[in-house]
C-alpha positions in Angstrom: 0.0 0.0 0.0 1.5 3.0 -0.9 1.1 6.9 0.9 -1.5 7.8 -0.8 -3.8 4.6 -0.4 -2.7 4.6 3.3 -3.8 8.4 3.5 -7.1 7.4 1.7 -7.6 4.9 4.0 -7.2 6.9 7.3 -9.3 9.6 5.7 -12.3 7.1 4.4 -12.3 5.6 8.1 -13.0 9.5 10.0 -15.3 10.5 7.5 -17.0 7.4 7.9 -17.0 8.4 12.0 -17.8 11.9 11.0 -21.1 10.7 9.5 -22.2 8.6 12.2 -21.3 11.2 14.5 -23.0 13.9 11.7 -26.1 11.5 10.5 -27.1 14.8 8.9 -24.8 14.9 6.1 -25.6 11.9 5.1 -29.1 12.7 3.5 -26.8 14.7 1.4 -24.7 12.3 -0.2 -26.8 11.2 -3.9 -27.8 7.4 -4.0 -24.6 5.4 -5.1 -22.2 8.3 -5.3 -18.6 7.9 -5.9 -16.9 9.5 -2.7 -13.8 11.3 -3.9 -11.8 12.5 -0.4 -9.8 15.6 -1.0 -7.4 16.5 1.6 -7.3 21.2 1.8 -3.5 22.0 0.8 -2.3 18.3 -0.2 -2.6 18.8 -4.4 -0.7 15.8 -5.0 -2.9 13.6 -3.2 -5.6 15.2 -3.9 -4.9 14.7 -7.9 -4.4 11.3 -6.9 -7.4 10.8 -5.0 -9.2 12.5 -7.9 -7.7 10.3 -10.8 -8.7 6.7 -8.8 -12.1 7.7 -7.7 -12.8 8.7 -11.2 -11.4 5.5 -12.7 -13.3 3.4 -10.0 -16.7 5.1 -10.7 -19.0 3.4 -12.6 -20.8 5.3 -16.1 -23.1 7.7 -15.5 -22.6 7.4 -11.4 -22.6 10.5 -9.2 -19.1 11.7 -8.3 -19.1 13.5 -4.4 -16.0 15.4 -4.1 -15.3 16.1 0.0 -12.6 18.1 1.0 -11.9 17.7 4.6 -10.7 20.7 5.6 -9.2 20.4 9.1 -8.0 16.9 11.3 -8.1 17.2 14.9 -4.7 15.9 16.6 -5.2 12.1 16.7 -5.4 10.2 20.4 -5.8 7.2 21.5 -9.8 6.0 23.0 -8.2 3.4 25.5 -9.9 4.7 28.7 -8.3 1.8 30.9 -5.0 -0.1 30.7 -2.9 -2.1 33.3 0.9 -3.2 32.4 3.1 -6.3 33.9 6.2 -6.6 33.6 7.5 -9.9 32.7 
């Protein structure tokens, strides 16, 4: 997998949390649309991102270009832990 799938990848997975978190936007996404993640400030990928989702779109289906415009700082959502040392 190269940077730019991996950086699709991460993207695809928080807008996915974005929606569920934002059911809203969903009833704005057309029936079958071909989700084309754009990254604000990241042309190369976002030329990438542009070229594949066009290529994997089916004839005559609705393209959905998103730019995601800011990431909050990732964390981590363990809430508990306990260590042992071996």
């Amino acid at each position: 997998m190269n940077t730019y799938e991996k950086r699709n990848s991460l993207l695809g997975m928080e807008f996915d949390r974005y929606l569920r978190e934002h059911p809203e936007f969903t009833d704005k996404i057309p029936e079958n649309a071909q989700v084309i993640l754009l990254l604000e400030g990241d042309k190369d990928f976002n030329t990438w991102s542009t070229r594949v989702g066009k290529a994997q779109a089916e004839p005559n289906q609705p393209l959905l270009y998103v730019t995601i415009k800011k990431l909050a700082p990732a964390h981590s959502r363990i809430e508990e832990l306990s260590l042992m040392a071996g």
